[in-house]
C-alpha positions in Angstrom: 60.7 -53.7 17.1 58.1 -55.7 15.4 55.5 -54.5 17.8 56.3 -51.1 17.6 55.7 -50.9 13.7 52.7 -52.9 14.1 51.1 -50.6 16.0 52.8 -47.4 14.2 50.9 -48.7 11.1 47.6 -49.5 13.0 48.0 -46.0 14.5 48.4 -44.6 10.8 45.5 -46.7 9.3 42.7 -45.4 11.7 44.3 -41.6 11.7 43.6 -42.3 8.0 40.2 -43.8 8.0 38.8 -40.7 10.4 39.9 -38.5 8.1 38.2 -40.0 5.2 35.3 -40.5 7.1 35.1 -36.7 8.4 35.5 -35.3 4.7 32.7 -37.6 3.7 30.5 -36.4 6.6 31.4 -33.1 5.4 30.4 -33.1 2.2 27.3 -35.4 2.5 26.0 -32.5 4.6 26.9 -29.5 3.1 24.6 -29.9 -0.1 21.7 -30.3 3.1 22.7 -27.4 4.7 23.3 -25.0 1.6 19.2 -26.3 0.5 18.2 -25.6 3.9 19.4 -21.8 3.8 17.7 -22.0 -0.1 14.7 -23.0 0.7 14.2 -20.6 4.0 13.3 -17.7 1.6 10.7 -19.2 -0.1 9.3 -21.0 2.1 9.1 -17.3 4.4 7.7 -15.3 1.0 5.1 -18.3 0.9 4.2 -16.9 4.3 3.3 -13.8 3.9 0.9 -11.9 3.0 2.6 -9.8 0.3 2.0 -13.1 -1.8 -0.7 -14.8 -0.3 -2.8 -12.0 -0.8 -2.2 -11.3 -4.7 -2.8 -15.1 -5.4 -6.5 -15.3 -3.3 -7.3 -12.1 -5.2 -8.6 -10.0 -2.3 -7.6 -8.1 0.6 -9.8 -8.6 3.8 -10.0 -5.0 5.7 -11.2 -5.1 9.2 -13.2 -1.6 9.8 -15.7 -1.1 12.4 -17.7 1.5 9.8 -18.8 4.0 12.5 -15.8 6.8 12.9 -16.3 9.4 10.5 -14.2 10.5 8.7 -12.0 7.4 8.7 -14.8 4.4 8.2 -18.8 4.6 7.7 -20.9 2.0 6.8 -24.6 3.1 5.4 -27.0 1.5 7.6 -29.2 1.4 4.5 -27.0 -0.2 1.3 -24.1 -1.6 3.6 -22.1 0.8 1.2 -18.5 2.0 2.9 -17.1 5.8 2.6 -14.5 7.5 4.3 -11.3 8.0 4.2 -9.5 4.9 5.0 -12.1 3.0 2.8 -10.6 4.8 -0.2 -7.0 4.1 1.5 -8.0 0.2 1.6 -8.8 0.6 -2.0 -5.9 2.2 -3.2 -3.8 -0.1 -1.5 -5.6 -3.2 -3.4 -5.4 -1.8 -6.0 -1.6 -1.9 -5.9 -1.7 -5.4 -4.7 -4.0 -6.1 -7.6 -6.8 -7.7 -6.1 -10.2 -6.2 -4.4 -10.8 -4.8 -1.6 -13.3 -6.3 0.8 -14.4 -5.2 4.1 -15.1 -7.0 7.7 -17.4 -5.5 9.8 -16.3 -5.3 13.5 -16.6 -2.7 16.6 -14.1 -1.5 18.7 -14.5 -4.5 21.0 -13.9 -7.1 19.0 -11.3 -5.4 16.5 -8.1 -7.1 18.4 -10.2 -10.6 18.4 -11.4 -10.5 14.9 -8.2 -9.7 13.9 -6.1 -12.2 16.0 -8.4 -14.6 15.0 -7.0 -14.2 11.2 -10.6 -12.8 10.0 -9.0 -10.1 7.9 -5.2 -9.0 6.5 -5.2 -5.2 7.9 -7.6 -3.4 10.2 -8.2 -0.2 8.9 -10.3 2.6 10.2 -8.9 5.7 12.2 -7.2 2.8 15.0 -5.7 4.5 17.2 -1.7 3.6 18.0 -1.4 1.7 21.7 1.0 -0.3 23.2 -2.0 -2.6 24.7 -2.9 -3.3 20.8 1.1 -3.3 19.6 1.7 -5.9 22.0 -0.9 -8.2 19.8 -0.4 -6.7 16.3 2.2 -4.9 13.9 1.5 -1.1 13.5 2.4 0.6 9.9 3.9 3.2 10.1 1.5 6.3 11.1 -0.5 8.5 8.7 -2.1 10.8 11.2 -0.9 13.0 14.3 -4.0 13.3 16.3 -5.2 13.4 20.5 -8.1 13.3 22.4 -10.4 16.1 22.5 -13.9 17.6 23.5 -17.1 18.2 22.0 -19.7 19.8 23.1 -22.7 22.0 22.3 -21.7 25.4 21.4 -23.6 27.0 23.6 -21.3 25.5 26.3 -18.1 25.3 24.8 -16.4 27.6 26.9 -17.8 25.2 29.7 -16.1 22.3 28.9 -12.4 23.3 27.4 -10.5 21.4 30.4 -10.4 18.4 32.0 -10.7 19.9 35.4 -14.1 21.8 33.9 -15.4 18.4 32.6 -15.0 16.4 35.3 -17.5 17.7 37.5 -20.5 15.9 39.5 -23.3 16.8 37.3 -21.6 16.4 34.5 -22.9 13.9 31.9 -19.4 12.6 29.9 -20.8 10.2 26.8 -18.3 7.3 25.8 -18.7 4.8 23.6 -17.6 1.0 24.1 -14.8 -0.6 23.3 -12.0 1.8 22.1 -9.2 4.4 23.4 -12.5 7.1 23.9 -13.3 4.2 26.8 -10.3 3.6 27.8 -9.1 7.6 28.5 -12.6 8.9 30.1 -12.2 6.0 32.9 -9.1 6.9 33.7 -9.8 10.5 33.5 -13.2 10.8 34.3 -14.1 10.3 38.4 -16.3 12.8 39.3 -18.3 13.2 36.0 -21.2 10.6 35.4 -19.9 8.4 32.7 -23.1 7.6 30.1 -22.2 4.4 27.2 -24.0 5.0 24.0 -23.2 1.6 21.8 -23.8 3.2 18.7 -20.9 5.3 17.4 -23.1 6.7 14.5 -25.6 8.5 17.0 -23.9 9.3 19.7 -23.8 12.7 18.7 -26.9 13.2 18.9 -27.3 12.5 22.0 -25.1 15.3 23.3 -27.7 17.7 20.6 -30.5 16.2 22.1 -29.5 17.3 25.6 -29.1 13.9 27.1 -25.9 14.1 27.3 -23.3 17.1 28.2 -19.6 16.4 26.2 -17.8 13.5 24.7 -13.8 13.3 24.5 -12.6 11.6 21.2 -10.2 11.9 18.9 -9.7 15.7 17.4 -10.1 14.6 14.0 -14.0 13.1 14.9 -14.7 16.3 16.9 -13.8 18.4 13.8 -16.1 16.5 11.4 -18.8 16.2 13.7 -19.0 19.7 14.1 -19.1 20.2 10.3 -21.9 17.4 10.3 -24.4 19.1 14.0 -23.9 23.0 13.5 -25.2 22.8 17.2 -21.9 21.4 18.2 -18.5 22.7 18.9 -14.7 21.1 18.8 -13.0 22.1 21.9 -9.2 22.9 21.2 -8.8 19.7 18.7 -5.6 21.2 17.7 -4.3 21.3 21.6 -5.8 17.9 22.7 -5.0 16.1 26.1 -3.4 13.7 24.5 -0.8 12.5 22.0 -1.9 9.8 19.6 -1.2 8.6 15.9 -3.4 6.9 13.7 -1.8 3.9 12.0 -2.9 0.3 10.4 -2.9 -3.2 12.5 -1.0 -6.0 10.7 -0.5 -9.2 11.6 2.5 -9.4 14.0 5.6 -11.7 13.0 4.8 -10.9 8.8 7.9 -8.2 8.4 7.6 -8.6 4.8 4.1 -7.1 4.4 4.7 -4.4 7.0 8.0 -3.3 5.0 5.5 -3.1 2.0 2.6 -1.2 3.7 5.5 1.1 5.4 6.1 2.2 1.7 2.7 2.7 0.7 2.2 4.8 3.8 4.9 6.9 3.3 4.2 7.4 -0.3 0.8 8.3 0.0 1.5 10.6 2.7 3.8 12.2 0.7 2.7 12.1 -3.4 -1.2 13.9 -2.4 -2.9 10.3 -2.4 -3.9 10.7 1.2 -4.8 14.4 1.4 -6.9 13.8 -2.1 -8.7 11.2 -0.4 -8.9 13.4 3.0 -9.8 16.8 1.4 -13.8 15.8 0.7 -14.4 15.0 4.0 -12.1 18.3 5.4 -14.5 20.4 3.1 
């Protein structure tokens, strides 16, 4: 009988000490676990871009400077126009800081901006899933497709695919970007001619030493405004579907939730079209 209560009691006495022990566990780790969930959120705003940008007191733009109307750098003063420029600017603005520009080409966009060189590329960048798979996209600003240019004189030459891809035909491309990327896969019978300078490439077609290009509708548009000699070929019905849109840095959901917004408001309030309508002119 003895025994029995002996080991009732024991039985009691650790049942008891467990207990105690478990409640103390308990609350020596809750206090952990509620600053652990605290902390997160500052430690992700810290992160991102939406305050690391305000406190270095610039915004670093990736632009390659040679796709009017979007992004041109003056060979002469450096100076940067277009209409993205002034979108950068605006954006900085509202960030309050500067806004200062990386130079890069086509090539080396995705690099440079892997690499960290710069906060948002900017520039007339096309939307791709080869790029999307590397980088955030904002969300778009700009319906747009690939199109042809041509000189007038042989516009009604060249308003097909089928037309253009002819032996004999000399189809100018320059490096680096979607204009590469869709006359290779398009182009087969054509001779394919790289021109590494975006600037002048249209001259080249005015010049006669070369017959068409296929870009985006939006260049073909301007260009024609800019070489009377030359002609946009359907830029409203292009070959393709595309959207222009900014690269952000993948993974920061907080800055792309902020330049969604901008987007959309200057898309919508006149900020974009007042910076568009000088180069539509």
């Amino acid at each position: 009988m003895r025994r029995r209560t002996a080991v009732a009691a024991l039985a009691l006495t650790f049942a008891t000490a467990t207990a105690t022990a478990l409640a103390t566990a308990t609350a020596t780790s809750a206090p952990a676990t509620t600053a652990s969930a605290t902390a997160a959120p500052g430690k992700h705003s810290q992160a991102t871009l939406l305050d690391k940008v305000p406190r270095r007191g610039v915004l670093r733009v990736c632009t390659t400077g040679d796709y009017r109307p979007f992004t041109y750098r003056d060979p002469k003063t450096g100076a940067y126009t277009g209409i993205d420029i002034d979108m950068a600017k605006h954006l900085a603005a509202g960030l309050g800081v500067k806004a200062v520009f990386v130079t890069t080409t086509w090539t080396k966009l995705m690099d440079d901006f892997t690499a960290g060189k710069c906060d948002i590329g900017m520039g007339g960048v096309s939307v791709t899933l080869a790029r999307a798979q590397k980088a955030y996209f904002s969300e778009p600003y700009l319906v747009d497709g690939k199109s042809a240019i041509a000189r007038c004189a042989d516009k009604d030459k060249y308003d097909s695919l089928a037309k253009i891809d002819q032996a004999g035909v000399r189809v100018i491309v320059n490096p680096g970007g979607t204009n590469e990327k869709f006359a290779k896969a398009n182009i087969h019978k054509a001779t394919l001619v790289p021109h590494p300078d975006n600037n002048t490439i249209f001259e080249e077609i005015v010049a006669g030493r070369a017959d068409v290009m296929i870009t985006d509708g939006s260049e073909t548009k301007y260009q024609a405004k800019l070489h009377p000699e030359l002609c946009a070929i359907n830029p409203d019905k292009p070959f393709t579907f595309a959207e222009k849109a900014y690269l952000l840095p993948r993974g920061d959901d907080e800055f792309q939730e902020y330049i969604d917004q901008w987007v959309h408001l200057a898309t919508h309030d006149g900020t974009y079209k007042g910076f568009a309508a000088p180069w539509q002119s």
